[in-house]
Phi, psi and omega in degrees: 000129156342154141232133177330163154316332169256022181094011195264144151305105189297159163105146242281153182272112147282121181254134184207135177294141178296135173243212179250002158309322209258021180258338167311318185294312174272344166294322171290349171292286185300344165272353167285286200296353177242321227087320146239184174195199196287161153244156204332310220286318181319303184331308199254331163309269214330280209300329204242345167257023168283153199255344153328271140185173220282189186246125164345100159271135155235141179244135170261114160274125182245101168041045173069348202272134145255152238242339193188137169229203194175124148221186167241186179208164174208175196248167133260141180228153125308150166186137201026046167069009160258164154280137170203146170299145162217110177307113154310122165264130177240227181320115185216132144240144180227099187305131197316349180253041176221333152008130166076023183256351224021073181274324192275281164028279237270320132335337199265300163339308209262308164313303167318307193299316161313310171263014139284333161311302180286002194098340176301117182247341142235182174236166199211120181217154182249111176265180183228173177296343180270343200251313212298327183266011152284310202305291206275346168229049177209347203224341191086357168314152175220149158297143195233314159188165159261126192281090180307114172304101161288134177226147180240114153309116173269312191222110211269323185267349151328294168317309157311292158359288203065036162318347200095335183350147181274339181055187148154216169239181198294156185315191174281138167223162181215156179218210194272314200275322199234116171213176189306153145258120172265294165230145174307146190217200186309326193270348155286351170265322160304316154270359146298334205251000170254027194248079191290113136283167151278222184306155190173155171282125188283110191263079198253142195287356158322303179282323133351291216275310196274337163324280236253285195286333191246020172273128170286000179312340195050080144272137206253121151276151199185098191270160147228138174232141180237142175076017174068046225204087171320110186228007164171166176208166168229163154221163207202123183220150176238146160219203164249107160268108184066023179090001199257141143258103186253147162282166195193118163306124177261333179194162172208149177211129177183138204255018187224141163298339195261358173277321199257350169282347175286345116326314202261322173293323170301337172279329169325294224289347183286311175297359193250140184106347185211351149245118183315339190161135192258162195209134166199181190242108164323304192072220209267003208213056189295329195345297150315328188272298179310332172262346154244067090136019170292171165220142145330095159261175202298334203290131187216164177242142179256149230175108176202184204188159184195125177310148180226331164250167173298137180107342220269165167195144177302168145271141230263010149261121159323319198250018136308353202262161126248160174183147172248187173289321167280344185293344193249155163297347186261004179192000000 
């Protein structure tokens, strides 16, 4: 292949939605530019089992090779006390040698117009520094707030360290009180739905399920029950973070405090011994968290968002949002 004046591979950019011809291509993308990627079964959970519907791929094709993609996902949200769909911008990559093309632009552009389409009346993203100054000063995205990273240090000199270790967590355990979930149900909608949250993603055990019980991620459910009788849950997830082996509240619902500090110490005790340190998003509700023994770090998720239909509008508070950790592409 040729090269442009500026050293780039020349020929004209096609932006075209992922089919399944094109998946050899985008693995090969995403193993240039991350190093790894999804495997098949991740791949078609994330993308292809949202119960919403499934999620939006756009491809930049350069002379058949592809140079870049961007997608969304999508939700039910609360939101300004109505239900509305809301497209997630997740997963986006663009390869160094198309770089400086406006290629992510120029995807971004196409992916909104798609999910509006499809029904999405805002859009919603936890951006990194490299996505965030195209979306708010190049697309109309706006800032909305920043989501404070809470942390419980387990092995404080491990964490220093950063060996990498994959770590992970302790077997399963169950009692009377706290014991696993395998899938979610009514009484998991019943109890989301006694949670005055503010705006949040709406938690039907449909959406429950495929998040969460049927994600090849191996996320650990977790009920408490009193009286044989669902009164709150966590999921509890591991990855290597930042070089960490951490463990992460992915979600928590429990509308009584002594349900979620009792959910949040199992997960403590499941995560120790095979992690360094548990991470979660307090939201509107730190109390539970503060009291066995997270604190507030410097570390924050940026959180920003754009109306997509007429009419449509953020909330014109920041700190109307809730979000957990599992509600994002990143854990």
């Amino acid at each position: 292949m040729s090269g442009g004046p500026s050293g780039q591979p020349a020929g004209s950019i096609e932006v075209m939605p992922y089919g399944p011809e094109l998946r050899a291509g985008l693995f090969a993308l995403m193993r240039d530019v991350w190093g790894s990627w999804l495997s098949d079964a991740e791949f078609d959970w994330w993308y292809e089992g949202n119960p919403v519907r499934p999620g939006t791929i756009s491809l930049a094709v350069v002379d058949g090779r592809v140079a870049g993609m961007l997608a969304m996902s999508y939700a039910r949200m609360r939101l300004n006390g109505q239900g509305q769909v809301a497209a997630f911008a997740i997963d986006g990559a663009t390869h160094p040698d198309f770089r400086g093309r406006g290629i992510f632009q120029k995807l971004e552009l196409e992916n909104e117009r798609l999910a509006a389409e499809a029904g999405a009346e805002v859009a919603v993203g936890f951006t990194n520094p490299q996505a965030g100054p195209i979306l708010v000063g190049r697309v109309g995205w706006e800032d909305v707030r920043r989501l404070r990273l809470w942390v419980r240090v387990l092995r404080p000199l491990e964490l220093v360290r950063r060996r990498g270790r994959p770590g992970g967590l302790r077997p399963r355990t169950g009692t009377a009180r706290l014991r696993p979930i395998e899938r979610f149900g009514a009484e998991a909608e019943n109890v989301a739905s006694r949670v005055r949250y503010p705006d949040h993603v709406v938690r039907d055990a449909a959406y429950l399920n495929w998040r969460y019980t049927e994600s090849p991620r191996g996320y650990r459910c977790l009920g408490a029950f009193r009286h044989g009788r669902l009164v709150g849950f966590a999921v509890l997830g591991h990855k290597l973070y930042r070089g960490i082996s951490t463990a992460y509240i992915a979600d928590l619902v429990a509308p009584e405090g002594r349900d979620a500090r009792a959910l949040l110490r199992r997960c403590v005790a499941e995560a120790r011994g095979g992690a360094d340190a548990v991470i979660a998003l307090a939201g509107p509700f730190p109390a539970p968290f503060a009291a066995i023994g997270f604190v507030p770090t410097p570390a924050s998720i940026r959180l920003i968002g754009k109306p997509l239909s007429r009419g449509a509008r953020l909330p014109a508070d920041g700190k109307q949002w809730h979000f957990s950790l599992g509600d994002s592409d990143i854990f």
